[in-house]
C-alpha positions as CSV (number, residue, x, y, z in Angstrom):
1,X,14.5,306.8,-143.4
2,X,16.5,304.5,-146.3
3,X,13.1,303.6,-147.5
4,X,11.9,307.4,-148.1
5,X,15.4,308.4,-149.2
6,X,14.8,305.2,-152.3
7,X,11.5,306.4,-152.9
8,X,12.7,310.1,-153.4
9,X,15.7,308.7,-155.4
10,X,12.9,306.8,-157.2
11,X,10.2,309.6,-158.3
12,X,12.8,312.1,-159.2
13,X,14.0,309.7,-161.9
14,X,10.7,310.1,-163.3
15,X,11.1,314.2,-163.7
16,X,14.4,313.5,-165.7
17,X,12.5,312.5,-168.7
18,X,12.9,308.9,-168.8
19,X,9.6,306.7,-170.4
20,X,7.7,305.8,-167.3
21,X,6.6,302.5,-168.9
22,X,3.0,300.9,-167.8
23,X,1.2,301.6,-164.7
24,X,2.7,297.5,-164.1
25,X,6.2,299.1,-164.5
26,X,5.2,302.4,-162.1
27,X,3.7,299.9,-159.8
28,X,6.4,297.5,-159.7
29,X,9.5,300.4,-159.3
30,X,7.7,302.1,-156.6
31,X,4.5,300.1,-154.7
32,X,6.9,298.6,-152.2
33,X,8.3,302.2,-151.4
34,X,4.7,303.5,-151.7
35,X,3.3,300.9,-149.1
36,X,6.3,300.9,-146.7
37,X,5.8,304.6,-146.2
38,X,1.5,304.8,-146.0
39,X,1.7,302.2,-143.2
40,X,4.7,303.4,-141.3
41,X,4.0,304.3,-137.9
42,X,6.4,307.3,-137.9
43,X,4.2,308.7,-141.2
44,X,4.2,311.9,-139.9
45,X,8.0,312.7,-138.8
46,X,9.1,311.3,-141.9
47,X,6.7,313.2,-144.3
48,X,7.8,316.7,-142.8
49,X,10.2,318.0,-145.3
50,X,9.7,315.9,-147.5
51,X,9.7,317.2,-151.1
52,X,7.1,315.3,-152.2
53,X,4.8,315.3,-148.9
54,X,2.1,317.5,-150.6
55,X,1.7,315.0,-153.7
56,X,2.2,312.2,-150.9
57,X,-1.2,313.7,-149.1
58,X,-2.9,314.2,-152.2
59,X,-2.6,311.0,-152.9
60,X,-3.9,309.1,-149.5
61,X,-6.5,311.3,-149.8
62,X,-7.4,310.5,-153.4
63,X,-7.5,306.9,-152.9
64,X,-9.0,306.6,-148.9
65,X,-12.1,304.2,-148.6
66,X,-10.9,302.1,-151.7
67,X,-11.4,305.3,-154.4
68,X,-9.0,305.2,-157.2
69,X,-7.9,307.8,-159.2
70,X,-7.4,306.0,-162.4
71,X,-10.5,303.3,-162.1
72,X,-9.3,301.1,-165.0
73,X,-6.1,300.4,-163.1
74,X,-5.9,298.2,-159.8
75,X,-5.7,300.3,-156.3
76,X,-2.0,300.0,-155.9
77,X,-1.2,300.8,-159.8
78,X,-3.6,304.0,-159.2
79,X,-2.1,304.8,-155.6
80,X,1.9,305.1,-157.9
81,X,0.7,306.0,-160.6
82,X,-1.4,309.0,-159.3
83,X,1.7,310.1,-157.3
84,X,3.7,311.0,-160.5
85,X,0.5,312.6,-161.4
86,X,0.7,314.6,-158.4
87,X,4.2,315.3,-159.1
88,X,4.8,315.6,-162.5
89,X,1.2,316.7,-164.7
């Protein structure tokens, strides 16, 4: 739960109108986060409620089999870097 709790902490920062930096910087602030909840076996307890577990879905589904949203970016960069997307645009 401490892990979803950062990462919410994390992505709402982004919708307070700081500079998200590169895709290096999004990847770097919230991958770990990103990665920690994907492969969690509890996935689906911990998504419901969540405020972001729509974007969250959106995401896995936008990058399953390798797929990328953004294909000039690396798979994890795309993976947190699409999530804002999902969020925020």
């Amino acid at each position: 739960m401490e892990s979803i709790n950062r990462l919410t902490y994390k992505i709402d920062q982004y919708g307070t109108g700081i500079e998200w930096g590169t895709q290096a910087d999004v990847k770097a602030n919230l991958w770990s986060d990103l990665d920690n909840l994907r492969n969690n076996n509890n996935l689906n307890n911990l998504l419901n409620g969540w405020k972001y577990k729509d974007a969250f879905e959106t995401t896995l589904l936008w990058h399953e089999n390798g797929r990328k949203t953004f294909n000039l970016m690396d798979w994890e960069s795309s993976f947190a870097v699409g999530m804002l997307f999902a969020i925020y645009h």
